[in-house]
C-alpha positions as CSV (number, residue, x, y, z in Angstrom):
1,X,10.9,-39.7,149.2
2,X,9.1,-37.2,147.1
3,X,9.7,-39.0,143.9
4,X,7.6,-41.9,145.6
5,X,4.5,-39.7,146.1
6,X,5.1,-38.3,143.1
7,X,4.7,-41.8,141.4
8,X,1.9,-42.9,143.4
9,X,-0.1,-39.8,143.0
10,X,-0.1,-40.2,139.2
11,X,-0.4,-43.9,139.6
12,X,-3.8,-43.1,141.9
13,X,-4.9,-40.6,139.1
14,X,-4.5,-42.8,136.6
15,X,-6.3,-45.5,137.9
16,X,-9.5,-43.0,138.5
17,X,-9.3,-42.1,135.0
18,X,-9.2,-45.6,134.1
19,X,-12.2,-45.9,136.2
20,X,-14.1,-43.2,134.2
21,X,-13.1,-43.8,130.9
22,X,-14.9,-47.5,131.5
23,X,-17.6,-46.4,133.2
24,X,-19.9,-46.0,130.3
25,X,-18.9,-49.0,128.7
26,X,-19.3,-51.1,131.5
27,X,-22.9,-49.5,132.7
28,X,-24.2,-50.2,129.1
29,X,-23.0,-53.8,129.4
30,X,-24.7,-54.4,132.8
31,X,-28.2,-52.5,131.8
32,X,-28.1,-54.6,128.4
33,X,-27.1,-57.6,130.6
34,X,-29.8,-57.1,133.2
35,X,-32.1,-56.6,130.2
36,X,-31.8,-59.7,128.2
37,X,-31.5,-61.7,131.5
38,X,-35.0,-60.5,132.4
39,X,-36.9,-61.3,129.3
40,X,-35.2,-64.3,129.4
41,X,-36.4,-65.3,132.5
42,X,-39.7,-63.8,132.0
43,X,-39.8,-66.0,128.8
44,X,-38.3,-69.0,129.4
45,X,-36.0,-68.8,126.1
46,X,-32.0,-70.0,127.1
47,X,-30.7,-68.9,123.9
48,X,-26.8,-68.1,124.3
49,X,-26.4,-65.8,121.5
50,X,-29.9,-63.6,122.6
51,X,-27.3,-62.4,125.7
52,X,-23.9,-62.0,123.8
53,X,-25.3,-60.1,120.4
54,X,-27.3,-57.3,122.4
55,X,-24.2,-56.7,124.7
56,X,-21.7,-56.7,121.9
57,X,-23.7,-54.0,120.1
58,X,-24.5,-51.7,123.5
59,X,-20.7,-52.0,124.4
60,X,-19.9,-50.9,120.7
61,X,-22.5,-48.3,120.5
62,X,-21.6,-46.5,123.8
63,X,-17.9,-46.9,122.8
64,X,-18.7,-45.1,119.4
65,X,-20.8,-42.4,120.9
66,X,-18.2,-42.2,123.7
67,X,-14.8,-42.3,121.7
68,X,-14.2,-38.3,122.2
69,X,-14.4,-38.4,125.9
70,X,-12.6,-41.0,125.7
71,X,-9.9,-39.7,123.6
72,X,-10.0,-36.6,125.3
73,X,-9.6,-37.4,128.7
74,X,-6.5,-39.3,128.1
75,X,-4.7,-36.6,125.8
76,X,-5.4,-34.1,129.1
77,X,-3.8,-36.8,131.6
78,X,-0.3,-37.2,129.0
79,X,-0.5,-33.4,128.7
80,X,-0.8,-32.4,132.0
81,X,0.3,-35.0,134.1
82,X,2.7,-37.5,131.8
83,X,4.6,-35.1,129.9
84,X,5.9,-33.0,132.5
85,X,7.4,-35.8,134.3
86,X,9.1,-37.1,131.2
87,X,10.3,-34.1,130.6
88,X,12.0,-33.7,134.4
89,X,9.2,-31.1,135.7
């Protein structure tokens, strides 16, 4: 019974963190997205790569800039959380 809410607990806690660590990723996608849908409807121009090149670079420039959190976030989840159960704690 407790090894059950023990698993669920860091399954819950992991899932937030997945939640997090997407978060900017995501947000810059949808702004950029909500962008380049605009001016296209404000200008009439359907041109398929005017949506996918602009996303592309947001979601690589907020991944760059965002790679440390990133990083960081999940090394303190394996350290605190992972790791002890592996090792029986």
């Amino acid at each position: 019974m407790q090894s059950d809410a023990i698993f669920f607990d860091t399954l819950r806690q992991g899932l937030w963190i997945a939640v997090i660590i997407s978060a900017p990723v995501l947000t810059a996608a949808l702004l950029a997205g909500v962008t380049i849908g605009l001016f296209q409807a404000l200008t009439s121009i359907q041109e398929m790569t005017l949506t996918f090149v602009p996303k592309l670079v947001a979601i690589v420039g907020v991944f760059w800039v965002s790679m440390s959190f990133m990083t960081q976030t999940l090394v303190s989840f394996l350290h605190e959380r992972i790791a002890p159960l592996i090792a029986g704690g």
